[in-house]
N, C-alpha and C positions, 0 to 999 in steps of 0.2 A: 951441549945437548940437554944436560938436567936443567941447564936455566933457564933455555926455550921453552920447555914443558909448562911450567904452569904461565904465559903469555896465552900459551893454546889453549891452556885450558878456559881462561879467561875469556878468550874471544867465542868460545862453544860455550859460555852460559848464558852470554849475550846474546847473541844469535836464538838462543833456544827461547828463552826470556822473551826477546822483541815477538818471535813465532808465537806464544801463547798468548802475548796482549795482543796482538792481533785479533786470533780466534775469537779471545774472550770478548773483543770487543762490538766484532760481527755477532757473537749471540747475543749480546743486550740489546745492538740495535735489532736484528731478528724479533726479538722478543716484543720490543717496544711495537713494530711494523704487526706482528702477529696481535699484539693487545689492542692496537688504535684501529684492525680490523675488525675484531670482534665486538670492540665497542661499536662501532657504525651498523656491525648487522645486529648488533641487537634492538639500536634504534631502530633501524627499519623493521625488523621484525614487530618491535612495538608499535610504529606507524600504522602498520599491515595488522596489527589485531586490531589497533583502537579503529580504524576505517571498517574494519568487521563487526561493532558490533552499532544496529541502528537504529535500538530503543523499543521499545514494547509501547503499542496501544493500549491507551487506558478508558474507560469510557462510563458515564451516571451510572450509577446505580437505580435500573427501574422498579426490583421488586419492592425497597423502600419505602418508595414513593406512591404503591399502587394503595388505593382505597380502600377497605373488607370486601374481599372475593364471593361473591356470590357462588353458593355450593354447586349451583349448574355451571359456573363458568371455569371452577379450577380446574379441572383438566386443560382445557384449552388457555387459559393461562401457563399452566406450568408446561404445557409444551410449548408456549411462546420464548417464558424464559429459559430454557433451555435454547433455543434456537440463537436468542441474544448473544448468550455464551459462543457455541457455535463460531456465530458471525464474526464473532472478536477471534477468538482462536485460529479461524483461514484468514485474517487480516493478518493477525501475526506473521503466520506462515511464510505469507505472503513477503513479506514485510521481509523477513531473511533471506528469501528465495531469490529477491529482486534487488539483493544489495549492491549498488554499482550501475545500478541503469538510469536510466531517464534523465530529465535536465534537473531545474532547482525547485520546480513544483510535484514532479512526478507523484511523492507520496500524497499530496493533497487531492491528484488530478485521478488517479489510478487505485488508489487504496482506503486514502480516509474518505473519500467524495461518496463513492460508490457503497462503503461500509454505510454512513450516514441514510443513506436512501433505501438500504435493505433495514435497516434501523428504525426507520419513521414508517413503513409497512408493517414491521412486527407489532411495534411498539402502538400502531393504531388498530389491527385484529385487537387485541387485548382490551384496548378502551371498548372495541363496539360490543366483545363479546361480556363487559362487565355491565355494558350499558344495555344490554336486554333483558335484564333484568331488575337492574337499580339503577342508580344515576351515572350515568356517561362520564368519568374521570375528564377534566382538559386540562391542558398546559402541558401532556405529557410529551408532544413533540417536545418539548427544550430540553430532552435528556438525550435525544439522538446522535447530536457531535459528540465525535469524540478526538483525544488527542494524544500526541504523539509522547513520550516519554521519554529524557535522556535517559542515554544507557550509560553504566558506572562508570565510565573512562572518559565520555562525552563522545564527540564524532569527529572523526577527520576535516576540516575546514577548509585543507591548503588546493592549491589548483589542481582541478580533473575535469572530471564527467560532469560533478553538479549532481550527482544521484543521489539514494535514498539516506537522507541521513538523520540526525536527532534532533533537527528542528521542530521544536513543539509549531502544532498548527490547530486550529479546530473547525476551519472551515475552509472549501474548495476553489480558490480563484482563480478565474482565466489565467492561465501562465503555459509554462514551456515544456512540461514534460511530455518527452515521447515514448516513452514505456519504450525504449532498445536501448542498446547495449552501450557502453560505456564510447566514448570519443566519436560517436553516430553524428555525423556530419550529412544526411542526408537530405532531401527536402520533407517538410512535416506539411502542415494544413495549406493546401495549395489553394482553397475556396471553391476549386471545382466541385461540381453537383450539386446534388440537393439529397435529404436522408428521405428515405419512402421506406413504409413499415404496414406489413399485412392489413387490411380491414378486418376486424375484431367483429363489430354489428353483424356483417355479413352471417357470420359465420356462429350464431348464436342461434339455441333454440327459442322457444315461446316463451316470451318472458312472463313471469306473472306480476299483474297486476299490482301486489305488496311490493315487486320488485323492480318496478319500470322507475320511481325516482333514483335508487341508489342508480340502475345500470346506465341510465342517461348522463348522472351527475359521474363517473367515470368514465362513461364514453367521450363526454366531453373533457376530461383530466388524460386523457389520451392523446388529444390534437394539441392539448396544450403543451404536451410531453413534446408532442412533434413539433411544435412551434420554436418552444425553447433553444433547440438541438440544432434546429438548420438556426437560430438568431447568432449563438455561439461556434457554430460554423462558419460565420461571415465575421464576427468579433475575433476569432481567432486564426484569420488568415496568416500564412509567415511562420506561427508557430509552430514547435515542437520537430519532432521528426518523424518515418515515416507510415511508425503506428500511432501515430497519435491521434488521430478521427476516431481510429478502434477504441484507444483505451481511456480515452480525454472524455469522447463524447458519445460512441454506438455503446460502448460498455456498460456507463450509470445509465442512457436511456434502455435499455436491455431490462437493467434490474429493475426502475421504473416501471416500467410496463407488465413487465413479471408480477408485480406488486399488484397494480390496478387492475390487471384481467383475472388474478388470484380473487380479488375482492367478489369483481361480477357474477365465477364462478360462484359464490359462500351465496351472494345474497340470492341468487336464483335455488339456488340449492337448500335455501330454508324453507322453502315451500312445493318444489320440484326437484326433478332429476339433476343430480348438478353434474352440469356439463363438465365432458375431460378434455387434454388433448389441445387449450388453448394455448397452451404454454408456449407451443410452437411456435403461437403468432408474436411472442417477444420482441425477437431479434429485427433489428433494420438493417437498411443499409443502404450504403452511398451510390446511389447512381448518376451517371450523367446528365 
């Protein structure tokens, strides 16, 4: 019986022994399983910030460049520049708000295009009002593009949507974006219609006499608005998705016109009542 004893005891250290490499050995693989997951969601996680962030617009510098400000026209300069600022900073905005949308033009088609064109407005008040009193600044349109800026990490590349991302750009070409939402398979510019947009002339007081070359030389920068719009409406059939007319082409021609019937308003208004209220007639749109 005393001899038996320690056989037994030997086979319960064994036993006990094998039990614990066991365990131990399911916790390192556990562990292993628990680290090679953590790893992979931090990459994704890092995927998912670097695809968030999509660069900041940068754009000329116009007070630089402007000429000596004539004491009558700083006011209305420095409210221009200010408004330049403005314009950049709802670009921005914009620009974060809309990360994930559209095809591989969108930010051209939708944000810098349309930025550019409230751009070349400002940036021309400012020449006309320096030019009533000294010499008319030019060349200043070539500071209106502007362009996109990597952000610190760069931008996601790999396959998706195709939306907004850190592709520097500085000017707007026909392409695909259709300002919705990520994986939008729907139909974009079908070619159906034509754009038709309020009569402007109609709806103008008396024009005065000082003011009948400017309001002509805009009324006619108005049809050309419209000409443009329906050309790029037939150049961009097939494309985009199914706001893209809105945001491709009713949108910058919107801000266009904004621009041009702003002007008519100033130049009537430097010798009469200046007209309100035309603002309204901006907007167009697609009819059959």
């Amino acid at each position: 019986m005393s001899r038996a004893l320690p056989k037994y005891n030997k086979r319960r250290v064994a036993v006990i022994g094998g039990a614990a490499a066991v365990v131990l050995s399911g916790a390192v693989i556990a562990g292993s399983a628990l680290a090679g997951e953590s790893s992979r969601h931090d990459s994704t996680a890092g995927a998912r910030t670097l695809a968030a962030s999509p660069g900041t617009i940068s754009c000329p510098d116009v007070a630089s460049r402007l000429p000596a400000v004539p004491a009558s026209a700083q006011a209305e300069i420095d409210r221009n520049l200010a408004l330049l600022q403005t314009q950049i900073d709802e670009a921005n905005k914009r620009l974060v708000d809309t990360v994930g949308q559209g095809g591989p033009n969108f930010v051209d088609n939708a944000i810098l295009g349309p930025l550019k064109d409230k751009r070349v407005a400002t940036i021309n008040r400012m020449a006309t009002a320096i030019g009533r009193t000294a010499a008319k600044p030019t060349g200043l349109d070539a500071l209106a593009p502007c362009a996109l800026g990597a952000a610190g990490g760069g931008a996601d590349t790999g396959a998706g949507d195709g939306g907004a991302t850190a592709a520097p750009s500085q000017e707007a070409p026909a392409g695909t974006g259709d300002g919705t939402g990520a994986g939008d398979t729907g139909a974009g510019n079908t070619g159906a219609g034509t754009i038709s947009c309020p009569d402007v002339a109609s709806r103008l007081p008396a024009v005065p006499a000082t003011a009948q070359a400017e309001v002509d030389r805009n009324l006619t920068l108005l049809q050309t608005q419209i000409d443009e719009a329906n050309k790029r409406l037939v150049d961009t059939v097939g494309q985009g998705g199914p706001n893209f007319v809105d945001n491709a082409i009713l949108g910058p021609l919107k801000d266009k016109r904004a621009s041009t019937i702003d002007r008519i308003a100033l130049s009537i208004g430097r010798t009469a009542a200046k007209p309100t209220g035309l603002d309204s007639l901006a907007a167009c749109t697609l009819t059959p």
